[in-house]
C-alpha positions as CSV (number, residue, x, y, z in Angstrom):
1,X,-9.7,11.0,58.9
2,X,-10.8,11.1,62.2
3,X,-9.5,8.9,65.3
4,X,-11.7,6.0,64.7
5,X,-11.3,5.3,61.6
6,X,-7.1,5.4,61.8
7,X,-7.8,3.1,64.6
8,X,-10.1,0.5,62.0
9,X,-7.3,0.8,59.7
10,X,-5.1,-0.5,62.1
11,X,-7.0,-3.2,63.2
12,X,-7.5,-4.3,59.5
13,X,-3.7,-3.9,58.9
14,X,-2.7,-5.9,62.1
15,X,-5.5,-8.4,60.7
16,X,-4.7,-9.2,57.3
17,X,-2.5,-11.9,56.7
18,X,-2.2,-10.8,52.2
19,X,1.5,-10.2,52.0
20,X,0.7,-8.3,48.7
21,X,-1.7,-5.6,51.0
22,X,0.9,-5.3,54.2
23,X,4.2,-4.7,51.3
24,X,1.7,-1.9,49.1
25,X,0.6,-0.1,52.9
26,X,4.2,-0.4,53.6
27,X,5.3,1.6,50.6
28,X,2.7,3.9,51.0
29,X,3.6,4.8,54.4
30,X,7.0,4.8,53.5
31,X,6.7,7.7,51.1
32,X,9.3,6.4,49.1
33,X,8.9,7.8,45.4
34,X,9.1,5.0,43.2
35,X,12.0,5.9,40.3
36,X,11.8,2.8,38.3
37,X,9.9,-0.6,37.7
38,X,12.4,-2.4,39.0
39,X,11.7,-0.4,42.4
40,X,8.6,-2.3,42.8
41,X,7.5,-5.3,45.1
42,X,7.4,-8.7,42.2
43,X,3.7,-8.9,43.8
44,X,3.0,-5.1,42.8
45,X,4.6,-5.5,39.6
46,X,2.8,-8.8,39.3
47,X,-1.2,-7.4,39.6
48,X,0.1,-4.2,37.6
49,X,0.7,-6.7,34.7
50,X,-2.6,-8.5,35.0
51,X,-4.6,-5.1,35.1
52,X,-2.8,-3.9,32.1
53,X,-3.6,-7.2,30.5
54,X,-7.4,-6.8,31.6
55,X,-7.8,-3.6,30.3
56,X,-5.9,-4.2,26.8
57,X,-8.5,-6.8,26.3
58,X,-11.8,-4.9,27.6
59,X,-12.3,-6.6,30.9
60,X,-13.1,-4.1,32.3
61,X,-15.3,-2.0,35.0
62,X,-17.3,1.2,34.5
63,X,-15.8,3.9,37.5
64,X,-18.9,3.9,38.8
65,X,-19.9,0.8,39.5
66,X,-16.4,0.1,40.9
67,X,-17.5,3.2,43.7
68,X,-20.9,1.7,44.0
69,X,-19.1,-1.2,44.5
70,X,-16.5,0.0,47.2
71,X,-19.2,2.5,48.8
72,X,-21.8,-0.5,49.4
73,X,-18.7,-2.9,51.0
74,X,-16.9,-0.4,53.1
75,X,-19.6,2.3,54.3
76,X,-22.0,-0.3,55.9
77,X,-24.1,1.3,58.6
């Protein structure tokens, strides 16, 4: 990753005000290898739940549209 884009993450980190974003960047960062469930931010655990949930009852999206998807909002030109 190259200067400029550490420097856009930043600014995206400094700008968000999702609690749920700034504690999963925090535990990213924090290399902290997650032993248990019970390890896990309630908020983490909380949208882990619904995704299982989702996918248990089909809702859900094809890989690649979720990349055309991310590709098309995050590498505008």
């Amino acid at each position: 990753m190259d200067l400029i884009s550490k420097y856009d993450l930043i600014e995206k980190i400094v700008q968000t005000t999702d609690e749920s974003i700034l504690w999963q960047v925090k535990h990213i960062l924090d290399e902290q290898d997650t032993e248990s469930w019970e390890d896990l931010h309630p908020k983490l655990k909380e949208s882990l739940k619904r995704g299982l949930k989702q996918a248990d009852s089909g809702q859900v999206i094809p890989h690649k549209e979720v990349m055309a998807r991310i590709k098309k909002k995050f590498l505008k030109k």
